[in-house]
N, C-alpha and C positions, 0 to 999 in steps of 0.2 A: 464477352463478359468474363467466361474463365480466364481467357487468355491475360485479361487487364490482373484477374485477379491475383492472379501467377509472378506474373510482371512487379507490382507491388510488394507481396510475399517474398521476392526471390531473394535473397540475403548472400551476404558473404558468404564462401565456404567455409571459414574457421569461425562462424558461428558458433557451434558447441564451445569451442575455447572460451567468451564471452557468456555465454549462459550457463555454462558448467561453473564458474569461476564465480557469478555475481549469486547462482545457485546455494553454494555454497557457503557464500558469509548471508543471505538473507536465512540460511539453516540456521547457522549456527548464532545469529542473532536472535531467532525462534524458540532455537535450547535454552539461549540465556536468560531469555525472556522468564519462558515458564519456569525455569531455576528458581529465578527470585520472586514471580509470585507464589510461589510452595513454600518459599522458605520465610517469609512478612511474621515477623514474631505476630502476638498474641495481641499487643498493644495494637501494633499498624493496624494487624488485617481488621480489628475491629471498629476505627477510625476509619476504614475504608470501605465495611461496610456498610456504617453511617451514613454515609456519603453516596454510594451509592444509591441507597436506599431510600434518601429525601430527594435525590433525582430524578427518579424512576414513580415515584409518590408523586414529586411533583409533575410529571412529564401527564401523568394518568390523569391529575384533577386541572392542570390550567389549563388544557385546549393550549400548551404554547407550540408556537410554529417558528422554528428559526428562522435566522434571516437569509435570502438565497445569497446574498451578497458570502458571506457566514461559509454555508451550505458546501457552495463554489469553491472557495479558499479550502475550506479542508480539501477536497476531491480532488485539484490539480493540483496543489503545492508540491507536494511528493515530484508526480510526472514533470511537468514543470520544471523541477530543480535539474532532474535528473534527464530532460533537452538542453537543458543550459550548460548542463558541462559536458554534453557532448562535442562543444564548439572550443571548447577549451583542454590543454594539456592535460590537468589539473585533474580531468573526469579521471583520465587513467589510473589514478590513487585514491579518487573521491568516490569513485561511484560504488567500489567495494563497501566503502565504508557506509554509504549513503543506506545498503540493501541490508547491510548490517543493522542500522538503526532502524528502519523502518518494521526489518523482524522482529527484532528487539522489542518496540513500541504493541507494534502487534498482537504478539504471542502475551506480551506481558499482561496487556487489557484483557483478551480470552481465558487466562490462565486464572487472574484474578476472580472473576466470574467462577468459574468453574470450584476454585477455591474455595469461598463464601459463600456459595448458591448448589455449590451441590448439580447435580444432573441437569436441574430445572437452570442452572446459570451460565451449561451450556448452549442452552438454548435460545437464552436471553441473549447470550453473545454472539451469536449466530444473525439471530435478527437484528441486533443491533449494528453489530460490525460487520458481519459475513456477507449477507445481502451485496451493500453495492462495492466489499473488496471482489469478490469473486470477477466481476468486470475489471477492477482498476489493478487490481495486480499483474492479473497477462498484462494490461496497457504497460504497467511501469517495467514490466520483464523484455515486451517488446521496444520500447524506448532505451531501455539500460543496456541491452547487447548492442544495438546502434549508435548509441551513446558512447558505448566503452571502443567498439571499433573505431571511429572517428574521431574519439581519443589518440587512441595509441596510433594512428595513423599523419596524428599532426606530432606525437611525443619524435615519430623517426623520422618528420623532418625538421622538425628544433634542434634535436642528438645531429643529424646528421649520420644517423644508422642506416639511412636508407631513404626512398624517394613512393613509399606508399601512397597510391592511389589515395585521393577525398571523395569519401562516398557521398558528397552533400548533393544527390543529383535528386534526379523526379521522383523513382523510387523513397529516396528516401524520404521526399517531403511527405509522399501519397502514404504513404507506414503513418509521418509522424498527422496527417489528416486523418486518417481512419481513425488512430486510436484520439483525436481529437473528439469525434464524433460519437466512440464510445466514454469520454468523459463525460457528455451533458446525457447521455442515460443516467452513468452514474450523479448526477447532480440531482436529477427530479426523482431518483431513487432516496437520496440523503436527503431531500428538501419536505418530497410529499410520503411516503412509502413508508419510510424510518421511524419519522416521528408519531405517525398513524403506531406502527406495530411497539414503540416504546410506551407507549398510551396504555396499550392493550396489555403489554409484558407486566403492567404498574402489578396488577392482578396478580400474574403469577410469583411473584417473590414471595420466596419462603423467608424464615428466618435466616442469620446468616450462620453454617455451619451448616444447616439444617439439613 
């Protein structure tokens, strides 16, 4: 069983190159993120209090329960995108960008929270987002350096730079199956779990600024 586990794990050697690189713009999509939600004049942030605030209100009083179909789609879309352009040239330029926006989108939702809510909104963000990213983010970390290797391994035989191996073997399907397998955690986490604790969160919202 180690042995298999090993086998699976075993990655390129220029791995670091790949994760140090998609590292780095999912940072600094992260920076940007919380940039702009600090900086939401007077008018926004409190339109967006609003808004969050009849969410969370309403999340607490209807008993509502999304849809898994819903649930699903947010959880792999991400990973998802970012296998698909592993099969193509394309990832080699995309997938930076791709880890960009997804910090971006990220940090910005947490940041907001924090923003408006004070202590108690990063808590709320935590439970609400943190929860099932803490699983989908290694998936899409492990995806995205496999991804961008098997990128740029078809980019040098399109150039003509060179005759790089295609990692598309067992390994790599067994990586891209494992973190399949830790998606649908994350989905009955988004589905049953989230919406239990945004229920319970309705309670703790303070005023916004507060």
């Amino acid at each position: 069983m180690r042995r298999l586990g090993r086998k699976i794990w075993d990655v390129p050697s220029d791995l670091a190159t790949a994760l140090t690189l998609l590292s780095a713009f999912f940072a600094l999509g992260g920076v940007l993120g919380c940039t702009l939600a600090f900086q939401i004049d007077s008018s926004g942030s409190a339109g967006l209090a609003r808004y969050v605030e009849r969410f969370l209100t309403w999340a607490g009083t209807s008993g509502h329960t999304p849809s898994l179909l819903l649930a699903a789609w947010d959880t792999v879309r991400w990973p998802l995108l970012v296998f698909l352009l592993g099969f193509t040239t394309l990832g080699l330029l995309a997938l930076p960008a791709v880890f960009a926006v997804r910090g971006f989108l990220l940090a910005f939702a947490i940041g907001s929270f924090v923003r408006l809510f004070g202590r108690t909104g990063g808590t709320l963000a935590f439970l609400i987002f943190g929860i099932p990213e803490c699983a989908a983010v290694p998936v899409l970390f492990i995806l995205g350096t496999q991804s961008w290797l098997a990128s740029r391994a078809l980019a040098s035989r399109v150039l003509g730079g060179g005759k790089m191996a295609l990692p598309y073997g067992k390994r790599y399907l067994l990586r891209c199956a494992s973190c399949a397998g830790v998606l649908c955690i994350c989905v009955f986490l988004e589905y049953v779990v989230v919406p239990a604790l945004t229920a319970g969160a309705a309670g703790l919202l303070p005023p916004a600024g507060g």
